[in-house]
Rosetta silent file (secondary structure, phi, psi, omega in degrees, C-alpha in Angstrom):
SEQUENCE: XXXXXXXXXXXXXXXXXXXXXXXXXXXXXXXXXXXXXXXXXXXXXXXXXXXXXXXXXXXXXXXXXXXXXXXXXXXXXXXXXXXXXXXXXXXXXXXXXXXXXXXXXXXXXXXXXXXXXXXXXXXXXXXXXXXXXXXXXXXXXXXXXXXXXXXXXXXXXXXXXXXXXXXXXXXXXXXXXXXXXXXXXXXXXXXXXXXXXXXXXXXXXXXXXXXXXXXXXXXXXXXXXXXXXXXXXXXXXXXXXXXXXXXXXXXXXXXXXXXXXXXXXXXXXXXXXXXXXXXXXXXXXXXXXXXXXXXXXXXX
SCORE:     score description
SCORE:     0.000 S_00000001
   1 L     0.000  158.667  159.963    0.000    0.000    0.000 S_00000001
   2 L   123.540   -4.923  158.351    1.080    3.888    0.061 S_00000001
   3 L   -68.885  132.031 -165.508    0.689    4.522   -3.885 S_00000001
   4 H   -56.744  -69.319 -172.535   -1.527    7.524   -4.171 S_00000001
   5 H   -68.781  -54.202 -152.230   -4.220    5.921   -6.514 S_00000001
   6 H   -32.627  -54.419 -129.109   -3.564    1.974   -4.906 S_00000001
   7 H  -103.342   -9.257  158.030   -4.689    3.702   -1.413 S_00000001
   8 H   -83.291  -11.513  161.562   -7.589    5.866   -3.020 S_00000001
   9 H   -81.575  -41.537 -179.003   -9.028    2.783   -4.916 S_00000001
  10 L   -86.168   34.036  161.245   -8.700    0.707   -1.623 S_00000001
  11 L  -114.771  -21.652  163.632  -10.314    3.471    0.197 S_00000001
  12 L   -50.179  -34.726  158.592  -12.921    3.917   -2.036 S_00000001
  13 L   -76.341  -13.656  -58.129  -15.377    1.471   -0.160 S_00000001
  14 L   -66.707  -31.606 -169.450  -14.624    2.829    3.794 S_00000001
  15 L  -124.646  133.170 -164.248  -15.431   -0.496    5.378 S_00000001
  16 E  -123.785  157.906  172.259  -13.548   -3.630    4.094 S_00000001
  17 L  -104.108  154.562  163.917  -13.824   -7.158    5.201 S_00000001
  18 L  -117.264   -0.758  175.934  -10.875   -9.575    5.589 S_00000001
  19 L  -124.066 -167.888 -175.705  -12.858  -12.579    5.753 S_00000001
  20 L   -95.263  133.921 -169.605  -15.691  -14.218    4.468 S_00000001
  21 L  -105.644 -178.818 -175.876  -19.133  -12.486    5.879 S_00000001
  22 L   -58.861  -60.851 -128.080  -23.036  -13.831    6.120 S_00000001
  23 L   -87.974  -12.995  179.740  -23.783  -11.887    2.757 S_00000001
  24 L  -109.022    3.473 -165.711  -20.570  -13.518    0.410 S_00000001
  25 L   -81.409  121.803 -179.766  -20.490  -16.836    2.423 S_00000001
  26 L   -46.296  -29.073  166.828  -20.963  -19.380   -0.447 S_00000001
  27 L   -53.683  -38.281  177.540  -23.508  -21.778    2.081 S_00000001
  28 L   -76.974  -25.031  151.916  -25.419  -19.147    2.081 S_00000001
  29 L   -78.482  135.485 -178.975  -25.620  -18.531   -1.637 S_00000001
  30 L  -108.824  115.669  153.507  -27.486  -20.327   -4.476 S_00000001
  31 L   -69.057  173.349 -168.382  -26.295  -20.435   -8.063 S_00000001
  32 L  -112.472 -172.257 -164.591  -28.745  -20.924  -10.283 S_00000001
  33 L   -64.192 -179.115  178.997  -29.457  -23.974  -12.069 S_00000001
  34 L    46.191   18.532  165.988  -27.376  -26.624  -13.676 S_00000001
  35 L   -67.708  153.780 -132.086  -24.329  -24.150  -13.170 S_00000001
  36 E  -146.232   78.704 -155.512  -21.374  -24.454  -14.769 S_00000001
  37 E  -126.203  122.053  149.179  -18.022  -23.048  -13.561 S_00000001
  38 E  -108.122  121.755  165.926  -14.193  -23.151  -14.977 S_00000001
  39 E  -105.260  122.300 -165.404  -11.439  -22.176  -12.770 S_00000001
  40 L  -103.412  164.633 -163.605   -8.525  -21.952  -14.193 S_00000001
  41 L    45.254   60.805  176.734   -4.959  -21.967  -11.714 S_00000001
  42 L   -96.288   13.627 -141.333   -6.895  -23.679   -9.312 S_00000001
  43 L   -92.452  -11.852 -166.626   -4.587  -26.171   -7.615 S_00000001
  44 L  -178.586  168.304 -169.562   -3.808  -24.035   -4.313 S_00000001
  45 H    34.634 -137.054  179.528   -4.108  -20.790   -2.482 S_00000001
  46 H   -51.923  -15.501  176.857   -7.082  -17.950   -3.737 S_00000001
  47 H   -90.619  -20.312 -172.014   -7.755  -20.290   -6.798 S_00000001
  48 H   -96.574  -20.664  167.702   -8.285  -23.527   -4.715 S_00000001
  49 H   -78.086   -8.970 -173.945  -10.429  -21.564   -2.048 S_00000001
  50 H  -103.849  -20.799  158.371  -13.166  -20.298   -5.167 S_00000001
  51 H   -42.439  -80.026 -170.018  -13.572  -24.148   -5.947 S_00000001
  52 H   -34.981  -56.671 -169.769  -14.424  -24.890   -2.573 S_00000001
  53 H   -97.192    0.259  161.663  -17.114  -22.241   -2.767 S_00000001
  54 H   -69.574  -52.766 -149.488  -18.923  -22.610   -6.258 S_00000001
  55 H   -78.178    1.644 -178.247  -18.927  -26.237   -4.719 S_00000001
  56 H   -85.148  -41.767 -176.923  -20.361  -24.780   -1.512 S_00000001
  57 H   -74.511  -24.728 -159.577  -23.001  -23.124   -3.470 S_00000001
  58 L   118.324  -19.467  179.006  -24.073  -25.532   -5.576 S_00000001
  59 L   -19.766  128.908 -175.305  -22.418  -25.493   -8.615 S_00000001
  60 L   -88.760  -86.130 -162.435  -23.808  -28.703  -10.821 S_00000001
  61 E   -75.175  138.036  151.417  -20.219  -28.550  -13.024 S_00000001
  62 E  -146.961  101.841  153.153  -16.655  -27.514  -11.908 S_00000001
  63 E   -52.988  111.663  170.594  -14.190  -27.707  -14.208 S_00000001
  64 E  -105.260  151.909 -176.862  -10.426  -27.354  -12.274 S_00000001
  65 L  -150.500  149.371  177.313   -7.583  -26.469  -14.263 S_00000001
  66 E  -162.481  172.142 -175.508   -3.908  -25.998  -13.697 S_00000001
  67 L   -67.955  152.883  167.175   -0.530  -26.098  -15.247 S_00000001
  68 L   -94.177   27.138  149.336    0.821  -29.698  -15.559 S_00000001
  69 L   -98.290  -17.188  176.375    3.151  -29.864  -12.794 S_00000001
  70 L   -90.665   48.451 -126.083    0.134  -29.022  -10.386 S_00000001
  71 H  -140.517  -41.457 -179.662   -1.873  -31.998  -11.178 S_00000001
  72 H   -80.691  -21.525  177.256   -1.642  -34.030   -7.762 S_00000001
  73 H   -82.598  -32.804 -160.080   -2.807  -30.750   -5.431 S_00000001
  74 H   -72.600  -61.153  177.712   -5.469  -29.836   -8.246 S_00000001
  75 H   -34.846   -5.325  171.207   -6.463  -33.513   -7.615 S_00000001
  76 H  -108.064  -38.503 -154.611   -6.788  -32.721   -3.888 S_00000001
  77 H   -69.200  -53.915 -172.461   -8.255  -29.710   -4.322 S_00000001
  78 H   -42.592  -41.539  175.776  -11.026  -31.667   -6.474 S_00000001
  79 H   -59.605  -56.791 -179.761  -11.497  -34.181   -3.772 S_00000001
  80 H   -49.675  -52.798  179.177  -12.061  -31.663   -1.172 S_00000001
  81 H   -32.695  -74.653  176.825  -14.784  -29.629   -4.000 S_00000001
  82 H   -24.309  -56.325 -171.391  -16.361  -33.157   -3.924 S_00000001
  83 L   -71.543  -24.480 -177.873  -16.975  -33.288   -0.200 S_00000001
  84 L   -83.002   -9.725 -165.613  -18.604  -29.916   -0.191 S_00000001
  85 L  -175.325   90.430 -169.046  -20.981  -30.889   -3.003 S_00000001
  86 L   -83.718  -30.481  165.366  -21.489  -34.848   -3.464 S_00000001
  87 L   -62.424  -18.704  155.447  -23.755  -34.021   -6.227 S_00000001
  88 L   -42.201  164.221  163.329  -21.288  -31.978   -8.544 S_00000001
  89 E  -122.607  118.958 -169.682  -19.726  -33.462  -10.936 S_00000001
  90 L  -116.175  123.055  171.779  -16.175  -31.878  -10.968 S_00000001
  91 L  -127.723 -176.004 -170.616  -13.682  -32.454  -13.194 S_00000001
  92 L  -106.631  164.430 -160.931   -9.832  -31.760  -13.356 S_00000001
  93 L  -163.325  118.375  155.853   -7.613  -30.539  -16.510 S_00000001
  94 E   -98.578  174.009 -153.873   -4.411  -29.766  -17.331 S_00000001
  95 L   173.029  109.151 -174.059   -4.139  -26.674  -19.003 S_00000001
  96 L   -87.129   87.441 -175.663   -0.989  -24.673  -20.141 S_00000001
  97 L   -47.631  -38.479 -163.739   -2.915  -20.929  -19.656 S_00000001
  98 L   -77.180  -28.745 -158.954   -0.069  -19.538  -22.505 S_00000001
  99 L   -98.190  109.406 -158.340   -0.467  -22.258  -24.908 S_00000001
 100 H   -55.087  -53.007 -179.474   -3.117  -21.107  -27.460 S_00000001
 101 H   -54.519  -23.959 -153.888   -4.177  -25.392  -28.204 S_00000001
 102 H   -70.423  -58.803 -156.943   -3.770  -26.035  -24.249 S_00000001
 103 H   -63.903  -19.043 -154.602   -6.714  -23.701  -23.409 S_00000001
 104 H   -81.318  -38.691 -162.609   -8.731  -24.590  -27.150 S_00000001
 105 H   -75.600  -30.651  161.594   -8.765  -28.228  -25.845 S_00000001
 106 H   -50.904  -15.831 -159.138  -10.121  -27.114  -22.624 S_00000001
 107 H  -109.098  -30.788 -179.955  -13.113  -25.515  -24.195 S_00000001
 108 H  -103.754   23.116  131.298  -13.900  -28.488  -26.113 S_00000001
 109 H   -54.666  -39.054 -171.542  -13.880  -30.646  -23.197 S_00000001
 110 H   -53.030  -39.785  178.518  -15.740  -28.291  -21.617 S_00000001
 111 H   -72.556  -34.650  176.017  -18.224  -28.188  -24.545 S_00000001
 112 H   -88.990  -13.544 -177.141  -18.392  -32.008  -24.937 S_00000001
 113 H   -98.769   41.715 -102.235  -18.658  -32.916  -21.192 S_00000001
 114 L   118.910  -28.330 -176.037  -21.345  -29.836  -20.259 S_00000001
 115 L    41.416  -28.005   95.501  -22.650  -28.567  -23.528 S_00000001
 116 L   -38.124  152.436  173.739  -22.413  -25.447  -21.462 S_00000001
 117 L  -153.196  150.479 -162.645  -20.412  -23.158  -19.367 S_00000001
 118 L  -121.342  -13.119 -141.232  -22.202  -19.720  -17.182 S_00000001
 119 E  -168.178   83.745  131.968  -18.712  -18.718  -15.324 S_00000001
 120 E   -48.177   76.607  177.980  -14.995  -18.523  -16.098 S_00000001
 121 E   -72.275   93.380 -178.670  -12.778  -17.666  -13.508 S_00000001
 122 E   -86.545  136.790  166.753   -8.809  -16.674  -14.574 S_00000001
 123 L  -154.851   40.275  171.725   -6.752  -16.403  -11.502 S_00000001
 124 L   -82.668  134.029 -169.502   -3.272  -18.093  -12.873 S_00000001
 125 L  -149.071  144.380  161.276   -1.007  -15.326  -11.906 S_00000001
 126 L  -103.722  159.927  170.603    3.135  -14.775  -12.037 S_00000001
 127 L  -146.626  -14.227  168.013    4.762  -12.569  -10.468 S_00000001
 128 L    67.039 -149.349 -171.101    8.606  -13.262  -10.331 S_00000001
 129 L   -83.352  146.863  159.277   11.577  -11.655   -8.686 S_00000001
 130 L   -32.018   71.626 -162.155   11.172   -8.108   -6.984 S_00000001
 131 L  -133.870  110.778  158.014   12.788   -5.761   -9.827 S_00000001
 132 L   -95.350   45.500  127.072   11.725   -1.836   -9.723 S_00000001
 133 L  -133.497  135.436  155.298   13.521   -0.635  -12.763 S_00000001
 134 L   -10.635  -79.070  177.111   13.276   -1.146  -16.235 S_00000001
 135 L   -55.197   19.650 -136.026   16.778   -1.379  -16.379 S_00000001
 136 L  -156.512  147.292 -176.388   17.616   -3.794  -13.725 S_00000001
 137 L    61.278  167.886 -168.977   16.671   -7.757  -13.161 S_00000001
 138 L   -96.243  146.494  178.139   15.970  -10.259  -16.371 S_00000001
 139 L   -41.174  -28.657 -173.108   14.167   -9.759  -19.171 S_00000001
 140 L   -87.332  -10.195  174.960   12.503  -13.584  -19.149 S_00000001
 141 L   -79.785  -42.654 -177.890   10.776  -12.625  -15.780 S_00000001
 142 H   -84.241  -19.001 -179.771    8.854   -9.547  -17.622 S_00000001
 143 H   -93.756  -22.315  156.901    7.942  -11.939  -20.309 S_00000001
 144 H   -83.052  -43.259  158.269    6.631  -14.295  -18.317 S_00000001
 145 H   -24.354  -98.192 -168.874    4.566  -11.700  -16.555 S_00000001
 146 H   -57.429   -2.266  162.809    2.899  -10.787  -19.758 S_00000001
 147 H  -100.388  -41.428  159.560    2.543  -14.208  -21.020 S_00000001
 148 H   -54.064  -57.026 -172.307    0.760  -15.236  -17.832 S_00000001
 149 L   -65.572  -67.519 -172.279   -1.095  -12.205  -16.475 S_00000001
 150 L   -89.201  -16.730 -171.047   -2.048  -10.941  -19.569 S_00000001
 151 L  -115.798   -2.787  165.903   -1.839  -13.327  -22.725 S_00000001
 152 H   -79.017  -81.312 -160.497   -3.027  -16.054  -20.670 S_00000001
 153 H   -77.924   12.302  144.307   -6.617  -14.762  -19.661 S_00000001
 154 H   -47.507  -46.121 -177.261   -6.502  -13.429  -23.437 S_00000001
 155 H   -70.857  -48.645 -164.716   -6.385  -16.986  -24.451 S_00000001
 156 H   -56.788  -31.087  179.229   -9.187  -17.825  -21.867 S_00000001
 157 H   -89.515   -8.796 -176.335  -11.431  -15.247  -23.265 S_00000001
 158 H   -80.965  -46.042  157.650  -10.642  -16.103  -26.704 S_00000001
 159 H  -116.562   21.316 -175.682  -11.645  -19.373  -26.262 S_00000001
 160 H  -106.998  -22.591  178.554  -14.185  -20.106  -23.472 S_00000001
 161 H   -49.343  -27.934 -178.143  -15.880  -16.713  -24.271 S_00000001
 162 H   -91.785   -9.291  169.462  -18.011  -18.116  -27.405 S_00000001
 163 H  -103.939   -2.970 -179.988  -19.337  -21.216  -25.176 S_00000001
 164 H   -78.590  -41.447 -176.705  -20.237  -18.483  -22.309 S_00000001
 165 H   -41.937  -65.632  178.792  -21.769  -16.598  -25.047 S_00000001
 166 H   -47.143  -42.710  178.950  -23.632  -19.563  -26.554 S_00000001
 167 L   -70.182  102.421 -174.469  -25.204  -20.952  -23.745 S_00000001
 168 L   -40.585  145.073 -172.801  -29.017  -20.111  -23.656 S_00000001
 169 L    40.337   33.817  179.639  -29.521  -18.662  -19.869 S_00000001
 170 L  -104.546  167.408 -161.428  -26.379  -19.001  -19.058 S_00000001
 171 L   -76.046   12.376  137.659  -24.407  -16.792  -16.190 S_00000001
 172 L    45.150   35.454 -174.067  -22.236  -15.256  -19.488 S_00000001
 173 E  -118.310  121.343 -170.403  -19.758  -14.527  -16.407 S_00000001
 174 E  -132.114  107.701 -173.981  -15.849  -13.799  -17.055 S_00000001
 175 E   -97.586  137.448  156.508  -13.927  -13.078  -13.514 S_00000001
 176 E  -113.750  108.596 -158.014  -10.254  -12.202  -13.603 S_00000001
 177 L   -60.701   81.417 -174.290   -8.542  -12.742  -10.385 S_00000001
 178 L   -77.807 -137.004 -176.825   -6.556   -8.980  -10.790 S_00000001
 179 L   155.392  125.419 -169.339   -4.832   -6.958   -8.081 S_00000001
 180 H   -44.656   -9.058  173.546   -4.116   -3.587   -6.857 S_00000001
 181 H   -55.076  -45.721 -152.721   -0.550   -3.961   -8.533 S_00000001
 182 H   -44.738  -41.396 -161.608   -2.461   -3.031  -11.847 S_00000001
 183 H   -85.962  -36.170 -153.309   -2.487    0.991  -10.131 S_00000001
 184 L   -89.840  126.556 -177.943    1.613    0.883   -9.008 S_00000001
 185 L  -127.768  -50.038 -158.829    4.357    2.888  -10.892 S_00000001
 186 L  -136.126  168.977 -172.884    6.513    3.223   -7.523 S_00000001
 187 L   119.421  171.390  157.789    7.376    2.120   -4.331 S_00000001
 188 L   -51.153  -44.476  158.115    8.564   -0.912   -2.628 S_00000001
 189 L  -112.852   44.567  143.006    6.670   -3.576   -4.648 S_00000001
 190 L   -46.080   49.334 -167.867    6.602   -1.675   -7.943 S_00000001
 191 L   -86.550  123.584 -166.420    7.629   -4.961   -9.406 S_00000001
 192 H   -80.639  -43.278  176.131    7.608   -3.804  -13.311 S_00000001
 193 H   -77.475  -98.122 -172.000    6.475   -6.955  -15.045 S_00000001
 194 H    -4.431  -45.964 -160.508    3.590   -7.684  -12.781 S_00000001
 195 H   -82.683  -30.077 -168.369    2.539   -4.133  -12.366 S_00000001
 196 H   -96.981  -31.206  146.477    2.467   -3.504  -16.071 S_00000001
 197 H   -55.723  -43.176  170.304    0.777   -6.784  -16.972 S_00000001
 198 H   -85.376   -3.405  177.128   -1.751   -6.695  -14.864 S_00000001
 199 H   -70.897  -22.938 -170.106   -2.822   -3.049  -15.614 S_00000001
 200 H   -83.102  -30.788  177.928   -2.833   -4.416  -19.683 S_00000001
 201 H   -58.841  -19.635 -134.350   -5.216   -7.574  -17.865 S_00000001
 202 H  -114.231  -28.214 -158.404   -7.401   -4.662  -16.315 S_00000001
 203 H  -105.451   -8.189  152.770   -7.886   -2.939  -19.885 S_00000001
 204 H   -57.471  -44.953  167.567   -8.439   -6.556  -21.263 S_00000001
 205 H   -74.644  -49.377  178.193  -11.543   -7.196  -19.210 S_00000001
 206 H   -45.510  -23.715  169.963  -12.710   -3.403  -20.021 S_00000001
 207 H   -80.311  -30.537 -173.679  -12.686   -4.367  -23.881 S_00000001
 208 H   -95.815    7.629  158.307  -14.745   -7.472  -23.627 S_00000001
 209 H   -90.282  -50.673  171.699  -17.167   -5.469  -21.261 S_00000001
 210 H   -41.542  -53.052 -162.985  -17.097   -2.953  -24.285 S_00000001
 211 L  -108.045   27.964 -158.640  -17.509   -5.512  -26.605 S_00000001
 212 L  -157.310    4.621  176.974  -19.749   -8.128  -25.550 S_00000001
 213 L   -67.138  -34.610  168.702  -21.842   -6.319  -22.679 S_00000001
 214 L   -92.467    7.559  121.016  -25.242   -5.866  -24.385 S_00000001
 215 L   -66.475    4.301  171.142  -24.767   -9.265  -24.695 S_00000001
 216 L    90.800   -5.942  158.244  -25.245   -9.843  -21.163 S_00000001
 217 L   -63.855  109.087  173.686  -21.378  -10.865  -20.574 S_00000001
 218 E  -100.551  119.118  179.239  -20.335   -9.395  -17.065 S_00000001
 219 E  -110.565  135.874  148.032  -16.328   -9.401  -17.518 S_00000001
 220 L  -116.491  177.773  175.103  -15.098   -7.716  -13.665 S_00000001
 221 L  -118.649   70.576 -149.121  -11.468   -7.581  -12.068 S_00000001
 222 L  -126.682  131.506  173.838  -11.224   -8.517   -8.547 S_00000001
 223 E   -83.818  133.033 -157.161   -9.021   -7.761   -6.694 S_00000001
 224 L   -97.682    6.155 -173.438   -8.436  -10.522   -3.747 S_00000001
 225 L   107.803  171.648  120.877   -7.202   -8.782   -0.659 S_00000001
 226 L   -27.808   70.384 -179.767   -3.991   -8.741    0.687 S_00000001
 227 L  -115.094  167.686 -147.017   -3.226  -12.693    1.102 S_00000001
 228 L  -114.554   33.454  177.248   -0.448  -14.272    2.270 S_00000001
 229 L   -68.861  167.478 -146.364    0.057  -17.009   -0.965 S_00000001
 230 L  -100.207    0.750  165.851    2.765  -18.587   -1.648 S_00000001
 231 L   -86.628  -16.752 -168.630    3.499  -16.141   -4.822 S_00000001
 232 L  -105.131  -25.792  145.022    3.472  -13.025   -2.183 S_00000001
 233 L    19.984  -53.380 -164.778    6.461  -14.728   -0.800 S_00000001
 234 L  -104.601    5.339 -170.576    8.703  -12.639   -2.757 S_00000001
 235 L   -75.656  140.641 -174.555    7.273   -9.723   -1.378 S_00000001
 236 L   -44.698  158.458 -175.279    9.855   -7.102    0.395 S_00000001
 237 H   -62.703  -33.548 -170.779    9.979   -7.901    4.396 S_00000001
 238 H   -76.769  -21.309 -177.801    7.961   -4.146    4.973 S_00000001
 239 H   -76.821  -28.212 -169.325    5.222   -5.657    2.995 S_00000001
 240 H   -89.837  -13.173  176.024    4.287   -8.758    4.662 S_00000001
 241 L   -69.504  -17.191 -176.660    2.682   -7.885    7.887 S_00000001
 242 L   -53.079  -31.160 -144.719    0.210   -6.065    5.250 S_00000001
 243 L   -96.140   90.568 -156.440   -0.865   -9.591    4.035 S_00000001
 244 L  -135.064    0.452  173.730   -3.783  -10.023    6.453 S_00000001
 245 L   -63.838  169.649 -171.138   -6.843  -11.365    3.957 S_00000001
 246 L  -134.791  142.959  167.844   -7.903  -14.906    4.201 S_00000001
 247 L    14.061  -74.842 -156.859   -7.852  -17.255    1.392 S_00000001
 248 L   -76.783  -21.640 -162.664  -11.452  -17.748    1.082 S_00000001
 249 H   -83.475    7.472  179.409  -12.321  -14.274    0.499 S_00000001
 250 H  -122.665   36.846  114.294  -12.573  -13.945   -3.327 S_00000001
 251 H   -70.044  -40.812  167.067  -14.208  -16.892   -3.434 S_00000001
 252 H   -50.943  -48.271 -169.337  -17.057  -15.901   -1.506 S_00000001
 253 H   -66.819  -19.090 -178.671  -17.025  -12.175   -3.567 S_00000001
 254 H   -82.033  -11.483 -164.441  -16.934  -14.543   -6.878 S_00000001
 255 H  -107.990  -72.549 -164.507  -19.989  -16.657   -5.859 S_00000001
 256 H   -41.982  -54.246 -161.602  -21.846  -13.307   -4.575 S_00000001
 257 H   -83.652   15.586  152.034  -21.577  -11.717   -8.203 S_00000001
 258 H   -96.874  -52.627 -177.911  -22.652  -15.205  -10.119 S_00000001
 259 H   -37.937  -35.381  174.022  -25.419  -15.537   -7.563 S_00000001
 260 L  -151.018   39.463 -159.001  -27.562  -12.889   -8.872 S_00000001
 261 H   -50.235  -21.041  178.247  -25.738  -11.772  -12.106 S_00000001
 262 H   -80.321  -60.051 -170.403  -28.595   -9.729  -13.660 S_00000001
 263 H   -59.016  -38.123 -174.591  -28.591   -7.040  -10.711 S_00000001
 264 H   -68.709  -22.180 -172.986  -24.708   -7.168  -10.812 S_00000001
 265 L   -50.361   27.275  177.756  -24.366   -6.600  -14.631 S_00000001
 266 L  -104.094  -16.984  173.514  -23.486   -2.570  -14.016 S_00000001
 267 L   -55.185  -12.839 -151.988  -20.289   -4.239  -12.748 S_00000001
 268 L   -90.651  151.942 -173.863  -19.091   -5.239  -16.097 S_00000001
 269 L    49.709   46.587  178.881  -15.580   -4.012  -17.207 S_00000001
 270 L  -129.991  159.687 -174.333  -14.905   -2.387  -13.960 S_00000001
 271 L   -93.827   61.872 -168.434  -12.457   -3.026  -11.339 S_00000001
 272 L   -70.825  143.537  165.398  -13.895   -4.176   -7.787 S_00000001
 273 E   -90.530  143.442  177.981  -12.170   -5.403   -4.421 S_00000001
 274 L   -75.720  -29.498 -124.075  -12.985   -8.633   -2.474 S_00000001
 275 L  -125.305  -20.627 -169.213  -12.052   -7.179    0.554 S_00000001
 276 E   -78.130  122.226 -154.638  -14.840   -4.050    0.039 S_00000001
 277 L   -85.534  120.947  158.875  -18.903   -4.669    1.934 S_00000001
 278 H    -7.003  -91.241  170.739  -21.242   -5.518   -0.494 S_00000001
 279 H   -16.166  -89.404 -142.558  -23.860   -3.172    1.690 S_00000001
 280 H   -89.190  -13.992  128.002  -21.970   -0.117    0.565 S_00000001
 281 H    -4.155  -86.527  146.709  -21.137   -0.954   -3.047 S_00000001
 282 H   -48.670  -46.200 -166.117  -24.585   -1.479   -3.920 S_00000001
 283 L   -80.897   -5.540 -167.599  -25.501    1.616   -2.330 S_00000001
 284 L   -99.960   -8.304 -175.484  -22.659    3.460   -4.462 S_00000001
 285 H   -28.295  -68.719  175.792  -24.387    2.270   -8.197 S_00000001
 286 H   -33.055  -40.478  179.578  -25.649    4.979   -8.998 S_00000001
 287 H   -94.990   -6.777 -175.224  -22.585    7.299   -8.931 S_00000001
 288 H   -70.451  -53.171  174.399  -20.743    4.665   -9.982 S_00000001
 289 H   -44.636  -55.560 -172.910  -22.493    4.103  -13.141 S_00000001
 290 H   -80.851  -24.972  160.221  -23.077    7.770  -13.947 S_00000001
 291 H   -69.133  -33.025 -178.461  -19.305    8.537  -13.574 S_00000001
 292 L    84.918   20.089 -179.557  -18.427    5.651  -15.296 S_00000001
 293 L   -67.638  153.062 -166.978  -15.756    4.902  -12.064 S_00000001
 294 L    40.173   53.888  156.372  -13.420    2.326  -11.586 S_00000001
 295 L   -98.335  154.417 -177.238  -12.040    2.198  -14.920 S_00000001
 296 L   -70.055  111.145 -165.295   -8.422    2.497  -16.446 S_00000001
 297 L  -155.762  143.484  176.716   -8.800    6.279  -17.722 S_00000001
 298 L   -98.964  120.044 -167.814   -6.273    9.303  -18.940 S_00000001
 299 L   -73.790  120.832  163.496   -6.552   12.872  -16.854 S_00000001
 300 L  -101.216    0.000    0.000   -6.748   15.471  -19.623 S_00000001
């Protein structure tokens, strides 16, 4: 924190949660029917807590997906899904986020085991070594950034977007697990490939909210708290007592906005926090809407 905009977007809400509350707790929420969810990086930390709650919710399908070295924890995580919801039917994937075929063959499982899909969920995320200049740390670390952050949930919307699209009544819902980095030019964890991929992920959901919105596709950005994952790691020593969010809590906020996706569709191609109460959100529509707020935008 301590970036000018970072601490006026996470100030923008006044009362933040760090856990999961009555109104986002997935038990408490119903998807509606027959849903249909893929999470992609799902094998551990904030991606392995929003299985557990679509399967909490109800979720009829859950596709998990990961990287092929993650294949025995996604295979836990799926087990766990399973206990929370003996009627899902959940299955597992590997799936290379970068690799334009990895992700195509996901979509046609997804299409032959499901004939549908209401919900995508990207939250595969890199973030590499600490490096705040340009000039300074390797080049293959910024490239992986931007092949991960950003050309990853490129691929996802490129090819899961036309079966969200397709599916009559379906939740036409594309979440990208984002991050307050998106806002950061300076500072202690101005880490330049991270910060500058995910701000290009941030103007990636804002196009397919542009271009696919009066189709009824709600694309958001959510940012997951402050958590203490095992990718936050690398984070400078002044950083980590910040890291005070729990797991679970962008799973819950990911459930709440699939739960009742026609009142949330003013949400689409905007940037929202996990960590921010519902209650005063909602009550903020209006101005939100008529400003056009919490968008990527240039002060003239």
């Amino acid at each position: 924190m301590g970036q000018p905009n970072e601490v006026e977007v996470d100030s923008f809400i006044g009362k933040h949660h760090s856990s999961i509350y009555d109104l986002i707790d997935p038990s408490q929420l119903k998807l509606p029917p027959n849903y249909v969810v893929c999470i992609l990086g799902a094998s551990r930390g904030i991606g392995e807590h929003i299985a557990y709650a679509y399967a909490a919710a109800g979720a009829r399908g859950i596709v998990l997906a990961s990287r092929p070295s993650s294949q025995d924890s996604l295979s836990a995580v799926a087990h766990k899904a399973q206990s929370l919801n003996a009627h899902a039917i959940i299955k597992t994937a590997t799936c290379e986020l970068t690799s334009s075929s990895s992700v195509a063959d996901l979509a046609h499982m997804l299409e032959v085991e499901f004939q549908r899909l209401d919900a995508v969920i990207v939250n595969a995320g890199f973030a590499g070594p600490v490096t705040l200049h340009v000039d300074e740390g390797d080049p293959a670390h910024f490239k992986t950034c931007a092949d991960v952050n950003y050309l990853g949930p490129y691929q996802a919307a490129h090819w899961l977007l036309p079966l969200l699209r397709q599916t009559a009544g379906g939740g036409k819902t594309f979440i990208v697990v984002s991050a307050l980095a998106a806002l950061i030019t300076r500072g202690p964890i101005a880490n330049v490939g991270y910060c500058i991929s995910k701000m290009a992920q941030m103007r990636l959901v804002e196009v397919i909210a542009e271009q696919h919105g009066k189709e009824g596709v709600l694309a958001v950005a959510v940012h997951p708290g402050a958590v203490k994952t095992k990718m936050a790691e690398a984070a400078p020593e002044e950083f980590v007592p910040l890291l005070i969010d729990d797991s679970a809590l962008c799973g819950g906020f990911c459930v709440w906005l699939c739960a009742d996706k026609e009142r949330r569709q003013w949400m689409t191609g905007r940037f929202v926090c996990a960590t921010w109460d519902i209650e005063e959100l909602l009550s903020r529509e209006g101005d939100i809407v008529e400003k056009d707020l919490l968008k990527f935008k240039m002060a003239i």
